[in-house]
Every structure is written in structure tokens, then in C-alpha cells.
Biopython code that builds the backbone (N, CA, C, O; Angstrom):
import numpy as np
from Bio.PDB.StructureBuilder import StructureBuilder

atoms = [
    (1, "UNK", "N", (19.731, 0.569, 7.523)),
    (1, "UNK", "CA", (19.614, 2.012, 7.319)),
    (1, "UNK", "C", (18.316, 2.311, 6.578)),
    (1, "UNK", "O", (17.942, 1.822, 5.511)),
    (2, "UNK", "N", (17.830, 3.019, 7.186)),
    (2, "UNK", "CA", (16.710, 3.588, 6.722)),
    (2, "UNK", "C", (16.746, 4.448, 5.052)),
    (2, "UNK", "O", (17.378, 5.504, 5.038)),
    (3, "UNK", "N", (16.160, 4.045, 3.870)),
    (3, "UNK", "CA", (16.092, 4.366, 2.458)),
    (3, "UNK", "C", (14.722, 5.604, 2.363)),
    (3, "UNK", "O", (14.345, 6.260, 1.392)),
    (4, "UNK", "N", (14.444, 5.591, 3.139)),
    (4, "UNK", "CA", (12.677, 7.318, 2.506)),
    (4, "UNK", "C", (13.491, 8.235, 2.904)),
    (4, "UNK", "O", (14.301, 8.326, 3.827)),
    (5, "UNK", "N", (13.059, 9.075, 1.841)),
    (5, "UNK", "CA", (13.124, 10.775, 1.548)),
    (5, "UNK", "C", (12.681, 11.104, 2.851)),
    (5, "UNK", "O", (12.034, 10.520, 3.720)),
    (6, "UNK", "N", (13.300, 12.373, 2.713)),
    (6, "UNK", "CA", (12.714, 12.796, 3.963)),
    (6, "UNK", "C", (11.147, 13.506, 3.931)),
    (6, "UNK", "O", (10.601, 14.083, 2.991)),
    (7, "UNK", "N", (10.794, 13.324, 4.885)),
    (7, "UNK", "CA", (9.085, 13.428, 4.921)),
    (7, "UNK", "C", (8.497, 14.832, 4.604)),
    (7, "UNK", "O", (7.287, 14.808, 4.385)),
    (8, "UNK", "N", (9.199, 16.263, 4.522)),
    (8, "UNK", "CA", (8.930, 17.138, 3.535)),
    (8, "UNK", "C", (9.075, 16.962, 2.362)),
    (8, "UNK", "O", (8.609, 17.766, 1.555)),
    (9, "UNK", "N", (9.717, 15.928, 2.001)),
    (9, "UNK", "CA", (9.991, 15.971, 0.267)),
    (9, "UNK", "C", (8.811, 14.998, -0.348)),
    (9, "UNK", "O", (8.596, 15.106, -1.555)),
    (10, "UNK", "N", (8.074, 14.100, 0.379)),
    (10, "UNK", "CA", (7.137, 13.142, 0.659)),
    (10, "UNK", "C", (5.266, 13.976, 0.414)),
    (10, "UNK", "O", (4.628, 14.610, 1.254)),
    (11, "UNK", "N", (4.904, 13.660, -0.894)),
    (11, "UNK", "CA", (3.212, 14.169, -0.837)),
    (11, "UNK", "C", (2.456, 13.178, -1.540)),
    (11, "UNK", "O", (2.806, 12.364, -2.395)),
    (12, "UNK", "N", (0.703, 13.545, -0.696)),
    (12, "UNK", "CA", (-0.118, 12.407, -1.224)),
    (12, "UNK", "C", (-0.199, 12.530, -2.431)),
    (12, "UNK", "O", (-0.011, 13.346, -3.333)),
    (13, "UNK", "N", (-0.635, 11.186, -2.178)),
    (13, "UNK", "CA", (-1.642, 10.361, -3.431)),
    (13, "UNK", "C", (-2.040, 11.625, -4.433)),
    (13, "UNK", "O", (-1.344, 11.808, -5.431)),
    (14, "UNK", "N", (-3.192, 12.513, -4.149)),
    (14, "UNK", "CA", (-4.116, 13.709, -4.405)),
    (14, "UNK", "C", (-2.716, 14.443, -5.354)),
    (14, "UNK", "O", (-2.564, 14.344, -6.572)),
    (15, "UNK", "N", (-1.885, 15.110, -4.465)),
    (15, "UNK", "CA", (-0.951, 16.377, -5.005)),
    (15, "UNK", "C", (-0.212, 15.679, -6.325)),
    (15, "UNK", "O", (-0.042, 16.286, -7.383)),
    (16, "UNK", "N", (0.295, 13.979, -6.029)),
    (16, "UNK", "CA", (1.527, 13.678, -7.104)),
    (16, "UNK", "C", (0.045, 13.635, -8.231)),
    (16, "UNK", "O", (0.309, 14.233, -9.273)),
    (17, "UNK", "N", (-1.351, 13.081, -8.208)),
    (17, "UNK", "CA", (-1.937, 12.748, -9.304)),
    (17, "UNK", "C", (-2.057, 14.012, -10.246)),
    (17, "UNK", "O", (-1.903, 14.130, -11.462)),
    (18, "UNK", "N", (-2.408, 14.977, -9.186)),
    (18, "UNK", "CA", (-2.162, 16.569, -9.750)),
    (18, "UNK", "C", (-0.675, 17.143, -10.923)),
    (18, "UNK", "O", (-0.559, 17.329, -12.134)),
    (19, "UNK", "N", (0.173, 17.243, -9.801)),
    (19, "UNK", "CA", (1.409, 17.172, -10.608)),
    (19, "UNK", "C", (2.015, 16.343, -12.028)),
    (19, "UNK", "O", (2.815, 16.626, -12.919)),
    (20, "UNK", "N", (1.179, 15.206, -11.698)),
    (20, "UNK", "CA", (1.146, 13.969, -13.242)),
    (20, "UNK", "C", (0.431, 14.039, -14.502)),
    (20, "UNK", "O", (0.635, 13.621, -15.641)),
    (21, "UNK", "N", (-1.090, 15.162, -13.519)),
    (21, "UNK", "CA", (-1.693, 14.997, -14.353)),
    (21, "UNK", "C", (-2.816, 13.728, -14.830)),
    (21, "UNK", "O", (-3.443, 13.568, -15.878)),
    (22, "UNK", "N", (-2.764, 13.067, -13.784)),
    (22, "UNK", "CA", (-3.367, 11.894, -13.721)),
    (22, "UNK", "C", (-4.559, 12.047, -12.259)),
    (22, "UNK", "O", (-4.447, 12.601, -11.165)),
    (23, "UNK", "N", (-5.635, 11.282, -12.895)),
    (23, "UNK", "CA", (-6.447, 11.098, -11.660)),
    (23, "UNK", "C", (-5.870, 10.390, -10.826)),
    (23, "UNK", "O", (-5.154, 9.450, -11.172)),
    (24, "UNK", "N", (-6.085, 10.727, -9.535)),
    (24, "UNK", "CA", (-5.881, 9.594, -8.261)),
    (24, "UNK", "C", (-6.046, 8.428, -8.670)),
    (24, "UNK", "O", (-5.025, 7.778, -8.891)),
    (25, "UNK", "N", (-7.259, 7.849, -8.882)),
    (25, "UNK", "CA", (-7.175, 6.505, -8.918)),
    (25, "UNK", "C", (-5.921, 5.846, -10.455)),
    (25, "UNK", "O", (-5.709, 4.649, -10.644)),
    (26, "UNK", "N", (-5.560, 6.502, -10.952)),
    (26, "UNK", "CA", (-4.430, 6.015, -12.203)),
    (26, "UNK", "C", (-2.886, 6.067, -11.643)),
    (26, "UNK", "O", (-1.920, 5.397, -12.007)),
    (27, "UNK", "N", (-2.981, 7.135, -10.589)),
    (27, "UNK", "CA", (-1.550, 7.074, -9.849)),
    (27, "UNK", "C", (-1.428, 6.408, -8.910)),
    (27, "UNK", "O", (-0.331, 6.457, -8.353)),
    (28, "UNK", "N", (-2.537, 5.469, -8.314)),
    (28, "UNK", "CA", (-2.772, 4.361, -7.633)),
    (28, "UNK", "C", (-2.496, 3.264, -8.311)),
    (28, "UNK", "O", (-1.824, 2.301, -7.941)),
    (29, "UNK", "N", (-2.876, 3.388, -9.018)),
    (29, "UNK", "CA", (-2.492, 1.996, -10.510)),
    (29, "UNK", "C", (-1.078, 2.209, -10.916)),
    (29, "UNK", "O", (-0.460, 1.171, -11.150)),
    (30, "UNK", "N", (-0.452, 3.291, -11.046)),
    (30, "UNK", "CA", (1.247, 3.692, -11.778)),
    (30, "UNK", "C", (2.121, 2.716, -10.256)),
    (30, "UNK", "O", (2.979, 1.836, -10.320)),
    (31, "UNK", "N", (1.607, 3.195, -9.310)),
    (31, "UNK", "CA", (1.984, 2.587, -7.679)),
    (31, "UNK", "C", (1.943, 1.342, -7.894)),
    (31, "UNK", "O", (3.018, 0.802, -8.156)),
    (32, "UNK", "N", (0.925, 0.651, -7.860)),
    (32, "UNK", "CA", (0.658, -0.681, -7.660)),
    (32, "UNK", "C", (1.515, -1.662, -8.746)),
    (32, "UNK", "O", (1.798, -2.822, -8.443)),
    (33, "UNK", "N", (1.882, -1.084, -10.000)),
    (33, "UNK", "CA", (2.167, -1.453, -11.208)),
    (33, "UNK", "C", (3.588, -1.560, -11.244)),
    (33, "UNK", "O", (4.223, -2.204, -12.079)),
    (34, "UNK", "N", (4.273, -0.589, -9.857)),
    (34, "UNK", "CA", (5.627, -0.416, -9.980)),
    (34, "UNK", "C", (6.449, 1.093, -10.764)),
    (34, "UNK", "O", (7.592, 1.469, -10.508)),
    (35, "UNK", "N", (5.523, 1.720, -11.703)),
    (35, "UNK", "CA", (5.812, 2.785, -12.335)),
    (35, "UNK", "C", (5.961, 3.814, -11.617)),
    (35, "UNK", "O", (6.307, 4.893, -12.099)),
    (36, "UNK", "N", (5.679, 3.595, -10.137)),
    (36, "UNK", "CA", (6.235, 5.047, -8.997)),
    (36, "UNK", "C", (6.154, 4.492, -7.692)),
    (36, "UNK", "O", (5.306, 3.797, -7.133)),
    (37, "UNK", "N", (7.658, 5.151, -7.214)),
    (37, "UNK", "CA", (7.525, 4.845, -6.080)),
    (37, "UNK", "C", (6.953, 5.229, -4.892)),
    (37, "UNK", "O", (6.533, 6.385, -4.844)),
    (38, "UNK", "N", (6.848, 4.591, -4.005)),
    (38, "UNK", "CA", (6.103, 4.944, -2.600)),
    (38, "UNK", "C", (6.557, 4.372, -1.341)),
    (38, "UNK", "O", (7.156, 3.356, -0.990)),
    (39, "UNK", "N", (5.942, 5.620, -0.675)),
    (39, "UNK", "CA", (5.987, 5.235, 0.690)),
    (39, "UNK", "C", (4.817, 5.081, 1.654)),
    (39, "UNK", "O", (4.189, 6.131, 1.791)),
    (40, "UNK", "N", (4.316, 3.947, 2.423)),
    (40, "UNK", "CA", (3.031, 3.237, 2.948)),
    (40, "UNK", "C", (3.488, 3.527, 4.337)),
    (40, "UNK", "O", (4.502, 3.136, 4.915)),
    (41, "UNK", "N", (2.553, 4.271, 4.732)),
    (41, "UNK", "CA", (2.958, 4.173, 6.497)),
    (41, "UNK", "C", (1.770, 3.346, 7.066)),
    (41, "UNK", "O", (0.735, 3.073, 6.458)),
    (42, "UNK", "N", (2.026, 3.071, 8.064)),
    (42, "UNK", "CA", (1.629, 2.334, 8.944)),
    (42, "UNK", "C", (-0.132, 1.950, 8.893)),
    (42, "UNK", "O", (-0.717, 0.881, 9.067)),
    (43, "UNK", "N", (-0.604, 3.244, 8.597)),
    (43, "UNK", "CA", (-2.081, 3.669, 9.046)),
    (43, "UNK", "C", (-2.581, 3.437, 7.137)),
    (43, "UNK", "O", (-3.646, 3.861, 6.688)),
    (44, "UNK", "N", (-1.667, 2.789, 6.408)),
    (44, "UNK", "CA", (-2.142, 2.614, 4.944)),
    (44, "UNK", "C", (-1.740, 3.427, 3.919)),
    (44, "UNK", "O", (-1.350, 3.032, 2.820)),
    (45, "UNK", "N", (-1.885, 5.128, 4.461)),
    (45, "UNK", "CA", (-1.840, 6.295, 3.689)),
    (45, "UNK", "C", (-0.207, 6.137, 2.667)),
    (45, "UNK", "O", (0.928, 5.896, 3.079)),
    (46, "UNK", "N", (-0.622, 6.347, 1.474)),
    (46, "UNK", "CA", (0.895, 6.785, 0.442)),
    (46, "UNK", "C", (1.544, 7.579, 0.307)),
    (46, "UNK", "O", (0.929, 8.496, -0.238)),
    (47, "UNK", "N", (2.299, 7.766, 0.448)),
    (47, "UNK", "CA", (3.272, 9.317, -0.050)),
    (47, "UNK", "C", (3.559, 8.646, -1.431)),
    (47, "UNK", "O", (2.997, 7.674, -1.935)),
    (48, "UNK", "N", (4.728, 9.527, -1.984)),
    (48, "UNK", "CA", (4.971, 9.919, -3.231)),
    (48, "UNK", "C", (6.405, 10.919, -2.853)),
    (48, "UNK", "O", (6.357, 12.007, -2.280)),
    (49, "UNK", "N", (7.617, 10.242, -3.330)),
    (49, "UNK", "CA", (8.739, 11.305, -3.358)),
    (49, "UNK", "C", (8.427, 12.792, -4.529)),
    (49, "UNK", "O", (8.221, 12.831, -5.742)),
    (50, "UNK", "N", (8.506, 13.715, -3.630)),
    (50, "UNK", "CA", (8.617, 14.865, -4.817)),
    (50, "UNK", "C", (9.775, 14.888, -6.269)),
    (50, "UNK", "O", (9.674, 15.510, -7.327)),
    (51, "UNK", "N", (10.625, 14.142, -5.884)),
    (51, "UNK", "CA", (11.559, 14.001, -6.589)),
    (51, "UNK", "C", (11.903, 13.050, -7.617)),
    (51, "UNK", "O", (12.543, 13.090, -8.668)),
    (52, "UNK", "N", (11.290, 12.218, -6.990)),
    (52, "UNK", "CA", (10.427, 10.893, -8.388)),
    (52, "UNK", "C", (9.351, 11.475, -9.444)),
    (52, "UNK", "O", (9.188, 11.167, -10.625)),
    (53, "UNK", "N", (8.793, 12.243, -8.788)),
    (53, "UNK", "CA", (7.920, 12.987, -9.244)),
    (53, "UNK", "C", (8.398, 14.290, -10.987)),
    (53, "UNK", "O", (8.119, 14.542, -12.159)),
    (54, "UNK", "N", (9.259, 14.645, -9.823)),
    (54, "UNK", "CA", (10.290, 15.299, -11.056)),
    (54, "UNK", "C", (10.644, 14.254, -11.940)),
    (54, "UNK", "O", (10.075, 14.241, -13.031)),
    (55, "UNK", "N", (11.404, 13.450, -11.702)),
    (55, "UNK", "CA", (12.175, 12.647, -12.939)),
    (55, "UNK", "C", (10.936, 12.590, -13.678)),
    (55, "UNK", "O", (10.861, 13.291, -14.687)),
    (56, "UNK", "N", (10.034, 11.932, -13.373)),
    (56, "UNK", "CA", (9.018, 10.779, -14.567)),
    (56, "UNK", "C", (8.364, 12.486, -15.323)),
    (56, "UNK", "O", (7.830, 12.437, -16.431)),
    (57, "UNK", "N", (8.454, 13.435, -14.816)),
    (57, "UNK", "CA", (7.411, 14.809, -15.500)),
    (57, "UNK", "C", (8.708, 15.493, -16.182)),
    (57, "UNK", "O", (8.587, 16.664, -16.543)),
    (58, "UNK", "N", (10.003, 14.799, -16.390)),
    (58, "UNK", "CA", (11.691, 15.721, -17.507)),
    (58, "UNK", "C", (10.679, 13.947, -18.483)),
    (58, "UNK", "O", (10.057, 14.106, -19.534)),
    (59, "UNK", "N", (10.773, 12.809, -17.923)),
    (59, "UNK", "CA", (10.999, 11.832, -18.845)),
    (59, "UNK", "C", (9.937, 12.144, -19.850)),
    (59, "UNK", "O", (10.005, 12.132, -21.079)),
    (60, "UNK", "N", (8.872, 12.446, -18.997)),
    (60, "UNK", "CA", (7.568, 12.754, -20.377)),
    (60, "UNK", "C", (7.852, 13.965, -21.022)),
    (60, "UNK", "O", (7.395, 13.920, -22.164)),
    (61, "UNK", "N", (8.311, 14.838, -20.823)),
    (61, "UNK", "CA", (8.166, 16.396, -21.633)),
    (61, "UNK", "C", (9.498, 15.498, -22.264)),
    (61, "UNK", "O", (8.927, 14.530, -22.766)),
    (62, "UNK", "N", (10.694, 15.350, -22.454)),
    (62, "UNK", "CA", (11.426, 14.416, -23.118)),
    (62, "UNK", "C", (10.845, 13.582, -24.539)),
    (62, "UNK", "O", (11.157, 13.512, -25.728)),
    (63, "UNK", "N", (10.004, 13.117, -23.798)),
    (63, "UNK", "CA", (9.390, 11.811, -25.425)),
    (63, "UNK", "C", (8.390, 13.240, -25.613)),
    (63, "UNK", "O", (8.707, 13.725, -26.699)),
    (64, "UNK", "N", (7.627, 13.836, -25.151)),
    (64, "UNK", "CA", (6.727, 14.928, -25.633)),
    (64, "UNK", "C", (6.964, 16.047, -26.615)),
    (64, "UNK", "O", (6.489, 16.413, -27.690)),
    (65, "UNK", "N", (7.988, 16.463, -25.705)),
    (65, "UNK", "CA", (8.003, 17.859, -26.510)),
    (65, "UNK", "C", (9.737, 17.528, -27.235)),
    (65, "UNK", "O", (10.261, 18.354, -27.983)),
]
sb = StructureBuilder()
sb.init_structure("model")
sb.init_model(0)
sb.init_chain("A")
sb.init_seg("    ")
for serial, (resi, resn, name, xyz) in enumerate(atoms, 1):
    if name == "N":
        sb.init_residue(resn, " ", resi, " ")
    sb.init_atom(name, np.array(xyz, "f"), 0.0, 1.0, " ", f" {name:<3s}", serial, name[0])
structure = sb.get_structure()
């Protein structure tokens, strides 16, 4: 059985570094490191669950604020 979000809930590299707050190339590194998950299609390109996205941006305002 197939485990990915469905592919509207799914954005690049660019939008999650935005949303994090992080440059691209550091949310490439959070990826590679294991600290977010992803999805690699075929042709290389990453997604990023929107919804992973959420959790880790409650976990930081959490220890933050």
C-alpha cells in the first residue's frame, strides 16, 4: 500500500523552506539529516508534506514562545 500524502497536500523544496523559515539549501540538509520528511519522485524533485510542515512550525512556537 502506497504511504504519500496526497499530492495537493505535497510542496517544494522553495515553499516548505519559506514556511520554516529556513533557506532552501538548510531544508535540504533538515531532509537529508532525517529531520523532515519527503517525497523524491522519479525525475529527483522533493516534495515536503504540508502537514509535517505544520507539526515541526506548533513544535517550535512550543519551545519558543
Amino acid at each position: 500500500m502506497d504511504q504519500r500524502p496526497p499530492r495537493d497536500d505535497l510542496v517544494t523544496i522553495s515553499t516548505a523552506a519559506r514556511r520554516l523559515g529556513l533557506s532552501r539549501r538548510a531544508t535540504l540538509r533538515w531532509i537529508h539529516a532525517g529531520r523532515l520528511a519527503f517525497t523524491r519522485y522519479p525525475n529527483g524533485q522533493y516534495r515536503v508534506s504540508s502537514a509535517d510542515i505544520a507539526k515541526i512550525q506548533a513544535t517550535t512556537r512550543s519551545i519558543v514562545g
